[in-house]
C-alpha positions, -999 to +999 in steps of 0.1 A: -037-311+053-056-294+032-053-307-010-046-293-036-070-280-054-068-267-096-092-245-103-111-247-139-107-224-168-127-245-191-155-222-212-173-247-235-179-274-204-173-270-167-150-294-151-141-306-118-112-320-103-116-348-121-088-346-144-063-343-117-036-373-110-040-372-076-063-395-059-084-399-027-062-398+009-071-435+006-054-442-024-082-457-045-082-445-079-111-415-090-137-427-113-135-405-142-170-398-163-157-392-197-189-379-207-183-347-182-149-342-192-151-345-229-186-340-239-216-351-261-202-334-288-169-354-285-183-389-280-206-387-306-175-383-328-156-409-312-190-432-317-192-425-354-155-430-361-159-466-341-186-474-361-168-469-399-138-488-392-162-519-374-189-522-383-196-557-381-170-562-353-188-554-321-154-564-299-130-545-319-155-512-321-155-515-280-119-515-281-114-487-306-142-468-285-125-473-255-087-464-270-098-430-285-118-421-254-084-430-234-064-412-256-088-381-251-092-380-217-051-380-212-053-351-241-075-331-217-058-339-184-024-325-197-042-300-215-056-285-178-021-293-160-005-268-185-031-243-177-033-244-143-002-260-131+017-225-129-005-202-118-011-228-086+024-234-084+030-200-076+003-197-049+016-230-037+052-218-036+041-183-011+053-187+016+028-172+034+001-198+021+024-224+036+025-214+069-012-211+069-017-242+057+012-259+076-005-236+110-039-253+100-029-289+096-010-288+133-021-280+162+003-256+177+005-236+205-012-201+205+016-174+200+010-138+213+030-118+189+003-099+171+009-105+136+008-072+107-029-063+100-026-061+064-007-097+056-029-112+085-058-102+057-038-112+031-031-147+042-069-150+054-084-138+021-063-168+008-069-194+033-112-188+025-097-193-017-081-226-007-114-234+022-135-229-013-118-250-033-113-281-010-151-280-003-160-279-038-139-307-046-152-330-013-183-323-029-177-329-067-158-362-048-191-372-028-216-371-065-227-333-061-223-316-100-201-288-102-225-258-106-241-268-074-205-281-057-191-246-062-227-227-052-227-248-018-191-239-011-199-202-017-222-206+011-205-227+031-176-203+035-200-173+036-221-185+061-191-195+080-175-163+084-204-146+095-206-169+123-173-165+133-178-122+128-216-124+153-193-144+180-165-125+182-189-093+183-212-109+213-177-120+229-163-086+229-198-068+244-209-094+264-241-107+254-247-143+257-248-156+214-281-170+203-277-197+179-314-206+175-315-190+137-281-214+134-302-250+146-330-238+123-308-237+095-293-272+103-326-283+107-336-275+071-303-288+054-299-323+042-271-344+065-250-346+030-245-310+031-244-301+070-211-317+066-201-289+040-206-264+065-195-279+096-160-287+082-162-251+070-168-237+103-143-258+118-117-246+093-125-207+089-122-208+133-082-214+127-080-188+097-098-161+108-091-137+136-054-149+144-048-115+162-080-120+189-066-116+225-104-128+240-084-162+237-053-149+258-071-152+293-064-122+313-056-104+285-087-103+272-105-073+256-135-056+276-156-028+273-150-003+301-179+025+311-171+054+333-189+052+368-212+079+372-207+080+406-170+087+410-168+122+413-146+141+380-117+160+387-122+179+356-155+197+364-149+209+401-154+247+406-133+246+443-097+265+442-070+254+455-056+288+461-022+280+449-019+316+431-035+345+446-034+364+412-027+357+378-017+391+366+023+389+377+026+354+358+052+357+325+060+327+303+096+320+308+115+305+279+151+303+269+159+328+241+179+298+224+147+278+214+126+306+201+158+313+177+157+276+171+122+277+163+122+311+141+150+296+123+133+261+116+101+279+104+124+301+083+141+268+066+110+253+063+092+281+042+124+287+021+123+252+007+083+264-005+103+292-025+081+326-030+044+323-037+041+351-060+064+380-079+060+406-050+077+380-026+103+372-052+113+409-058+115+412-013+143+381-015+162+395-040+163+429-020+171+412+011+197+391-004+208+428-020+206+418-057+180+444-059+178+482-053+158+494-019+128+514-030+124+546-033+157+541-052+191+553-035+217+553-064+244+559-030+224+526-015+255+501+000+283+522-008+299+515+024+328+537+033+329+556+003+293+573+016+317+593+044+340+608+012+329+645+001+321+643-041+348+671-045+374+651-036+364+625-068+359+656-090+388+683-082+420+662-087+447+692-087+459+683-050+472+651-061+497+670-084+513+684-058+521+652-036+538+640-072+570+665-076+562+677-112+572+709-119+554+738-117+555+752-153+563+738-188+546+716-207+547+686-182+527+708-158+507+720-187+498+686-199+487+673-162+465+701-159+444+696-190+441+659-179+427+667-146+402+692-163+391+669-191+386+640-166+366+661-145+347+680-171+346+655-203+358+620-193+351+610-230+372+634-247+400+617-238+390+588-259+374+606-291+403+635-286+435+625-279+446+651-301+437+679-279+460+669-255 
């Protein structure tokens, strides 16, 4: 299974893994240089404090040395656990990372559910960070220096991928893969870091491309060309002489799904509301809040369009369907009403008195 790996954060010095707890898979302990992780700078000052407490005491300026370096080194390790351990926690603690790394460390049987595109990417992009990371540390491990530990994982992973991309692009057209560029290459590198990229290439072939099917057997992807020779049906100038003529064809539709239609188009342009003012003003008439023009001061009046205007301006016929009498002042006084309502509605608000 892949280890874990810390990445650094330092600024001043780079430093490996090397003030991680955790040992090799054999269990020896990790020689720590305490020159890398602490610096000149550092062990000059612990030299000079040695020196003025013992100065004439070579054993007990060794054991002071080698105290404060101790007490240093354990400084700096918990120092980088504090800055690192969450952030790797967290990566740790996807579980998405684990089943990568869990589906790397086993060999398991090939499934052929096609996992999602995007968090296939997303756990691939990951599994190269963690590929990176375990190479640079075999390397820092094995006596490389960091700079050129984390520059040969770079490539290593780079290089690796690429691979992996030209196959899969000669396997899905065909052509037979040349690898005589790849034996150059291994020619040229030293057998320290072929290792580097062999275990990288060996790695990135179980990250990368999980959703191939050229591995499923007869499932497998091929390019299909048309035969020029077959005939197409598409371009044949022949008849078949199924209609004679074309000119006493109609389209025949139900009259219930062109309604359904107009009135899904309608809902649909209703919920855009009116694009300018003149549309506006043409809802509101429809919806009669406004006036038809040219303007119609009879428009909607409904029944009362069929009654005559004289029969809402002369209102003496009604005073005969009411009993009253035909003289004294009760006939009087119902006959200037009618001709002041007709003639001056007002003046039987300002002029009561004339009545």
């Amino acid at each position: 299974m892949l280890k874990r790996i810390y990445p650094t954060f330092r600024v001043i010095r780079p430093t490996a893994r090397l003030l991680s707890s955790d040992g090799k898979d054999d269990g020896k302990p990790v020689n720590t240089n305490s020159k890398e992780v602490l610096g000149d700078e550092l062990l000059d000052a612990v030299n000079s404090v040695a020196d003025d407490l013992h100065k004439n005491d070579p054993v007990a300026k060794k054991a002071t040395k080698n105290t404060l370096i101790s007490k240093l080194i354990s400084h700096e390790k918990a120092t980088f656990d504090e800055a690192t351990g969450a952030q790797m926690q967290e990566m740790l603690d996807d579980k998405a990372i684990q089943g990568l790394l869990s589906s790397v460390a086993t060999t398991t049987q090939t499934s052929t559910v096609l996992p999602n595109k995007s968090a296939q990417m997303r756990q691939e992009r990951r599994g190269l960070l963690l590929l990176r990371k375990e190479i640079f540390y075999q390397a820092v491990q094995s006596g490389i220096k960091p700079a050129e530990a984390q520059k040969l994982a770079e490539n290593a992973v780079t290089e690796a991928q690429q691979r992996l991309t030209a196959q899969r692009r000669a396997r899905i057209e065909g052509v037979k893969e040349e690898e005589d560029s790849a034996r150059a290459q291994k020619a040229e590198r030293a057998e320290s870091e072929q290792k580097f990229y062999d275990y990288a290439m060996q790695m990135a072939e179980k990250m990368l491309y999980q959703d191939d099917m050229l591995t499923f057997g007869s499932k497998a992807r091929r390019s299909i060309k048309p035969d020029s020779s077959v005939p197409s049906l598409l371009k044949g100038t022949k008849r078949l002489g199924i209609w004679e003529s074309t000119e006493n064809c109609q389209d025949i539709g139900l009259q219930f799904w062109r309604d359904w239609d107009s009135r899904a188009a309608r809902i649909t342009n209703q919920s855009f509301g009116p694009e300018n003012s003149f549309e506006e003003q043409i809802k509101w008439t429809e919806d009669g809040k406004q006036w038809p023009y040219p303007i119609d001061n009879e428009y909607m009046f409904g029944p009362e369009s069929e009654v005559p205007f004289y029969e809402h301006i002369f209102l003496e016929r009604h005073l005969s369907g009411l009993g009253l009498p035909k003289d004294g002042p009760i006939a009087h006084f119902m006959e200037l009403v009618s001709a002041l309502n007709v003639n001056k509605s007002f003046v039987l608000l300002q002029n009561k008195s004339l009545i």
